[in-house]
C-alpha positions as CSV (number, residue, x, y, z in Angstrom):
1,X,-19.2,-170.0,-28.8
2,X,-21.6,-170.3,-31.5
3,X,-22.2,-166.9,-32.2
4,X,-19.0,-164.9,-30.9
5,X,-20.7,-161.1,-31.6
6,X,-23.4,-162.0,-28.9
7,X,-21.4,-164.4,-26.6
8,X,-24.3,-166.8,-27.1
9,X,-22.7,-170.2,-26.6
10,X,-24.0,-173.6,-27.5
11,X,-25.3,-174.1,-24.1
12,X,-27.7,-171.0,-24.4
13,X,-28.4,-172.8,-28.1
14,X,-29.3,-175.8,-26.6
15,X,-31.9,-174.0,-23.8
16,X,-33.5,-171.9,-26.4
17,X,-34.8,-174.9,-28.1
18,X,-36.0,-176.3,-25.2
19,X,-37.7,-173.4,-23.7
20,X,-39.2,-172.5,-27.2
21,X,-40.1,-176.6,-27.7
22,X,-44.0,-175.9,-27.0
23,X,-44.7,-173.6,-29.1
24,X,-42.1,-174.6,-32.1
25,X,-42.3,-178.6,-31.8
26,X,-46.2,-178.3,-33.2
27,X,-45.6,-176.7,-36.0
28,X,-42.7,-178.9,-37.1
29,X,-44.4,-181.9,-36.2
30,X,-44.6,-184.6,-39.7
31,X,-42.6,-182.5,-41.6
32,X,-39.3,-183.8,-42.8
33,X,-36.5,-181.4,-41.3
34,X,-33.3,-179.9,-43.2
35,X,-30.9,-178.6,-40.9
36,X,-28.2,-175.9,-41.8
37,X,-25.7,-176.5,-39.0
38,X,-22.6,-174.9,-38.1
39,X,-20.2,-176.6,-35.7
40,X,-18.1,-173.9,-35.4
41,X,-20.1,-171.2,-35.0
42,X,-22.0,-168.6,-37.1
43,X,-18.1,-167.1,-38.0
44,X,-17.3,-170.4,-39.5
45,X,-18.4,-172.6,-42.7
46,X,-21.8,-173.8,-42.3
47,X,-23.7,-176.7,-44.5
48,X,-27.2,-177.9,-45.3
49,X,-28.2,-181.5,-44.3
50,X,-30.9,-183.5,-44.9
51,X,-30.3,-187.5,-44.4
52,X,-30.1,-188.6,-40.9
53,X,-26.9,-189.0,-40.0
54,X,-25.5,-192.6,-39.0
55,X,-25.1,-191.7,-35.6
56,X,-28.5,-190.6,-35.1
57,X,-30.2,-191.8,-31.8
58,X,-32.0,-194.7,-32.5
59,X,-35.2,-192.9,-30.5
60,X,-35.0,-189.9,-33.3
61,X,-37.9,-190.5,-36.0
62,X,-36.8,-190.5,-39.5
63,X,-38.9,-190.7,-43.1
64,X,-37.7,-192.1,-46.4
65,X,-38.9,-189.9,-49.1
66,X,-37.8,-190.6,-52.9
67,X,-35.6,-188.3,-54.1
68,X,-37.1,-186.4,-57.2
69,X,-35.6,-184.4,-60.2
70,X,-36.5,-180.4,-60.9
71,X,-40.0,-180.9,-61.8
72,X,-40.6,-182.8,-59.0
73,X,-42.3,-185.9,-60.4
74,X,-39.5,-188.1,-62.4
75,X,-36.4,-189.9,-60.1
76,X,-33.0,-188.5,-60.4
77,X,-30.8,-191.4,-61.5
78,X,-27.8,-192.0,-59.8
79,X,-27.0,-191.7,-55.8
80,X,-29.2,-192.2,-53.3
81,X,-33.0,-192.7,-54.7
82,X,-34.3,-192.2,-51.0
83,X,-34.0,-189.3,-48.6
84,X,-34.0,-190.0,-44.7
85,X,-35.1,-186.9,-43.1
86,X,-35.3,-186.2,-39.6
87,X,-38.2,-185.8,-38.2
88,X,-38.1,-183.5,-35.1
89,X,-41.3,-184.7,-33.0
90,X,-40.3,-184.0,-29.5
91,X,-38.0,-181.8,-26.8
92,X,-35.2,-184.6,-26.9
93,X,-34.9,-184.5,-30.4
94,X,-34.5,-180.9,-31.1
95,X,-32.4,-180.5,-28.5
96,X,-30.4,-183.6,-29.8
97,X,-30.3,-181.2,-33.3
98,X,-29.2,-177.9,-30.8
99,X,-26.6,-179.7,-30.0
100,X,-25.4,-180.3,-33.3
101,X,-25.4,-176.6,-34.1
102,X,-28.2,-177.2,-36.6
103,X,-29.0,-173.4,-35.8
104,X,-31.4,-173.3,-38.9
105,X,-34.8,-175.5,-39.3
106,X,-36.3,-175.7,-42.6
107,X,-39.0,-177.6,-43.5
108,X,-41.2,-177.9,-46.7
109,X,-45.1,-177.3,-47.1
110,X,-46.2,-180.9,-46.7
111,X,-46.3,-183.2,-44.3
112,X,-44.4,-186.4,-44.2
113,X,-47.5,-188.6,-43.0
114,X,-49.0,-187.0,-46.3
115,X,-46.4,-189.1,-48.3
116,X,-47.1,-192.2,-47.8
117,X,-47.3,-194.6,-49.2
118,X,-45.8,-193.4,-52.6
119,X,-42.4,-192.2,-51.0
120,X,-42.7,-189.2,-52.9
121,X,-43.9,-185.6,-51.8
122,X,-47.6,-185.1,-50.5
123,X,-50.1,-182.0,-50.9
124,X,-49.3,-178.9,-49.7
125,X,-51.4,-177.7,-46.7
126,X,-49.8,-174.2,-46.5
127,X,-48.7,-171.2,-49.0
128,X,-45.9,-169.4,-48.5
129,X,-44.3,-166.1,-49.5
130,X,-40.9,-164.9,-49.1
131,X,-40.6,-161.4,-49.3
132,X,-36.7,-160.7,-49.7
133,X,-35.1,-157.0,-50.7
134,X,-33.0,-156.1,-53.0
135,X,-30.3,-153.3,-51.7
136,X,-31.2,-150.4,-51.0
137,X,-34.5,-152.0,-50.2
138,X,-35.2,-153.2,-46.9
139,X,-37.4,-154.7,-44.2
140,X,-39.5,-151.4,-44.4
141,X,-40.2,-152.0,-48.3
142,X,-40.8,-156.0,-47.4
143,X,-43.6,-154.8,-44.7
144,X,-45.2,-152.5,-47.3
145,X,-45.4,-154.9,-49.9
146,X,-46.6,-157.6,-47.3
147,X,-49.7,-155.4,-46.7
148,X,-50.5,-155.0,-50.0
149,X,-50.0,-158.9,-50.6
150,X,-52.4,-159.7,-47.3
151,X,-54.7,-157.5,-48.9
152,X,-54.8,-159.1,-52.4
153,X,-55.0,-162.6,-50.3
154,X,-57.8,-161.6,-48.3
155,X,-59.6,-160.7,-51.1
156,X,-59.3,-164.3,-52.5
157,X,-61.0,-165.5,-49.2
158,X,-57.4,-166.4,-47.9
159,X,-56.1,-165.8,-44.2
160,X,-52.3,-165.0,-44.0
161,X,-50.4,-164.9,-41.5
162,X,-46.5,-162.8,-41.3
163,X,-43.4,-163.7,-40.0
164,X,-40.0,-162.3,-40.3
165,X,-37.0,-164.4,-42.2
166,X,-35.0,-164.1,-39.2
167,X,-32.4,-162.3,-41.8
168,X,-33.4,-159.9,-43.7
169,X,-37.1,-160.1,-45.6
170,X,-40.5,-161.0,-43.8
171,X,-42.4,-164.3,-45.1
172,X,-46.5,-164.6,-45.2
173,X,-48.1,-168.5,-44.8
174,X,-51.3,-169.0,-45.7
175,X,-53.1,-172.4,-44.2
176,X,-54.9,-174.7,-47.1
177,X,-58.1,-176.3,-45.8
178,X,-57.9,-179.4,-47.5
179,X,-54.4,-180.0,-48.6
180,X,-54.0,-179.0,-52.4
181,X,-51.6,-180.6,-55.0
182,X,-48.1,-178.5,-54.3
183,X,-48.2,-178.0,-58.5
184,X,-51.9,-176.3,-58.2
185,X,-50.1,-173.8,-54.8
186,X,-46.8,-172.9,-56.5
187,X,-48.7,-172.1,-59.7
188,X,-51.3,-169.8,-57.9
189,X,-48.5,-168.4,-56.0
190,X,-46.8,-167.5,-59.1
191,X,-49.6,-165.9,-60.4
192,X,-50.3,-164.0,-57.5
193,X,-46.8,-162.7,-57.5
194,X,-46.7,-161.6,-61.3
195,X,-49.8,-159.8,-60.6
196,X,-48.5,-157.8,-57.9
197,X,-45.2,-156.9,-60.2
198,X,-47.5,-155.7,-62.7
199,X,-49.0,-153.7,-61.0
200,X,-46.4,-152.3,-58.8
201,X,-43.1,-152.8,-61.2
202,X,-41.1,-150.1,-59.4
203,X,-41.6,-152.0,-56.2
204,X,-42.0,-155.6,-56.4
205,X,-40.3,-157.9,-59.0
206,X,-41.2,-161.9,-59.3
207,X,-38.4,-163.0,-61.3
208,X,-35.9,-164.8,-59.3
209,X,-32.5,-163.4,-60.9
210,X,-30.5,-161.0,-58.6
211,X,-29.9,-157.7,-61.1
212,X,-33.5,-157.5,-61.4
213,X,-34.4,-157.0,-57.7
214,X,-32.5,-154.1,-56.8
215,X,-34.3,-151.6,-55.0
216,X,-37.2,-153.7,-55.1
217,X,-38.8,-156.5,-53.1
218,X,-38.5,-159.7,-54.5
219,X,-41.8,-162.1,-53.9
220,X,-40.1,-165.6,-53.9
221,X,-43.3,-167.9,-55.0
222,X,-40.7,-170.8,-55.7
223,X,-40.9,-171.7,-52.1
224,X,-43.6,-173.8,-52.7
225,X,-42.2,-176.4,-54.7
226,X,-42.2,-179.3,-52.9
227,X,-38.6,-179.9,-53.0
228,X,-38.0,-176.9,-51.5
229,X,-38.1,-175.7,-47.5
230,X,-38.3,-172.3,-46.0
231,X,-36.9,-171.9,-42.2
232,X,-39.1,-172.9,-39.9
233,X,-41.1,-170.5,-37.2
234,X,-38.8,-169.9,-34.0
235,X,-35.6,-171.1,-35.4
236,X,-32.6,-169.3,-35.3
237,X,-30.8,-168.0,-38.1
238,X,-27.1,-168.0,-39.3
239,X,-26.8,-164.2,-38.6
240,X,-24.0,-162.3,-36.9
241,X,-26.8,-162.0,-33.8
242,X,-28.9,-164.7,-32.9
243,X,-31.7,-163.5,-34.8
244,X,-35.1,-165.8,-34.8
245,X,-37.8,-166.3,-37.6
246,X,-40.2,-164.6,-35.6
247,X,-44.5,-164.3,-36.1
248,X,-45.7,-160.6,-36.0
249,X,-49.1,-159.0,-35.8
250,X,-50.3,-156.7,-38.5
251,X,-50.1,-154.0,-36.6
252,X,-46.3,-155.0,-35.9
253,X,-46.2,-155.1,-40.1
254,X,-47.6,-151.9,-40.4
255,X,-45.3,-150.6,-38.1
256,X,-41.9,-151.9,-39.8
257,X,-43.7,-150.2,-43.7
258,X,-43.8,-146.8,-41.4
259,X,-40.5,-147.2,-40.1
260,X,-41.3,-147.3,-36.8
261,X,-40.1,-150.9,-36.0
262,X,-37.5,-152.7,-37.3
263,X,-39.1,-156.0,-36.7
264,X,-35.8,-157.9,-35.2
265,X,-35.9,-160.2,-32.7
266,X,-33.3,-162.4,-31.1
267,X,-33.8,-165.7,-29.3
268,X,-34.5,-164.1,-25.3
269,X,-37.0,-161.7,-27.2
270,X,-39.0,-164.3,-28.6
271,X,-38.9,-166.6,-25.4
272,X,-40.6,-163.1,-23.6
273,X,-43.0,-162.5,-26.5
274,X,-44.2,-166.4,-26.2
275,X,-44.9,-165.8,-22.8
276,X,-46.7,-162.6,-23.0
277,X,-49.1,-163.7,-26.1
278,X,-48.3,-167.0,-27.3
279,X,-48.1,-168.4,-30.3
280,X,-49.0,-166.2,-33.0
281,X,-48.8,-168.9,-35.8
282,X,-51.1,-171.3,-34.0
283,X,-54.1,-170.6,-36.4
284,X,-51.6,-172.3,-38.9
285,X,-51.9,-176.0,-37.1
286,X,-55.9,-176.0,-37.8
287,X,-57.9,-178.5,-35.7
């Protein structure tokens, strides 16, 4: 019983992933996986992982990537000098990772394929924002601010695209036609978030420390360091309900900043909403 509240079992887990395979399996495709698994359910202690187990199948795909210090460019001494990262590439693999009650998928904004053949991390080919709130804010103040952040992203010739966290906050991607060093994307991301906070202190804050955000919706730019992931789209989430990172319309959006949606959605949800109008992130894989 993996998440006890809901009576969703492992089994059920296990079939999500396989039913939502099509639509997920493309957009993890090349891009080294961290699992956050929980083995005894969502009630219990959970942990990140991101070398390939021993006991991996032999017939599950796996990339060596050199790990890297903070700034993302000099080796950390000591320990392992290599990371070997899944690489989740087909139905029986990701349900080989269901079945470990790796309930979370996070992935960074490169692709492994980009890597090589330095080992270390490749260009970025999307942006991403993560829009999380700070108490008593909510996923209506995350919607609000995600409009006005589509708007400022537009107007720089951009093309985002929204998806709820799954927990509590909403995340934009933008697709990067070529690839662009992750240093040059974090940057502009950064910039673009300090902008917003100056403009809108009261509502939006870009500083990552937790007494700052209160009340306001913090627009995590960090995300885009190359060393770090953000859950994938259509994986599950850790929550009390098995709540999925789900892609949204803008009409959707503008529905959760009027208060007229709450923009949840569990795992039979988002198998229904695939079948009624696909796969909403698809402009994301490019050609």
């Amino acid at each position: 019983m993996l998440y006890p509240a809901a009576g969703v079992t492992k089994a059920e887990v296990v079939h999500y992933y396989a039913e939502i395979a099509q639509v997920l399996l493309p957009h993890l495709a090349d891009r080294p996986v961290t699992f956050r698994r929980y083995p005894e359910g969502v009630t219990g202690p959970s942990f990140f992982e991101k070398n390939a187990g021993s006991m991996s199948p032999g017939w599950v795909r796996t990339v060596d990537v050199a790990r890297r210090g903070r700034d993302g460019d000099r080796r950390l001494r000591g320990g392992d000098a290599v990371v070997h990262y899944v690489l989740l590439c087909d139905r029986p693999s990701l349900v080989w990772a269901a079945n470990l009650a790796a309930l979370e998928l996070h992935t960074p904004m490169w692709r492994a394929s980009s890597c090589v053949p330095t080992g270390g991390y490749g260009p970025a080919d999307l942006m991403v924002f993560d829009l999380d709130p700070g108490d008593p804010a909510s996923m209506r103040e995350c919607c609000a601010v995600g409009l006005r952040l589509r708007d400022v992203l537009c107007a720089k010739g951009y093309e985002p695209h929204a998806k709820t966290s799954g927990s509590k906050g909403l995340q934009l991607y933008v697709p990067l036609r070529p690839a662009r060093p992750w240093e040059e994307v974090r940057d502009e991301a950064h910039r673009i978030a300090r902008s917003m906070e100056r403009e809108a202190p009261g509502d939006v804050v870009s500083n990552m420390r937790k007494d700052r955000r209160v009340g306001r919706v913090l627009i995590d730019w960090s995300q885009n360091h190359a060393a770090k992931t953000t859950v994938a789209p259509y994986s599950l989430r850790g929550r009390p309900r098995p709540t999925v990172s789900t892609p949204v319309t803008w009409d959707e959006v503008s529905d959760g900043a009027a208060g007229r949606s709450a923009l949840a959605f569990e795992h039979t949800d988002v198998l229904e909403r695939v079948q009624e109008i696909g796969d909403l992130f698809s402009p994301l894989l490019g050609g």
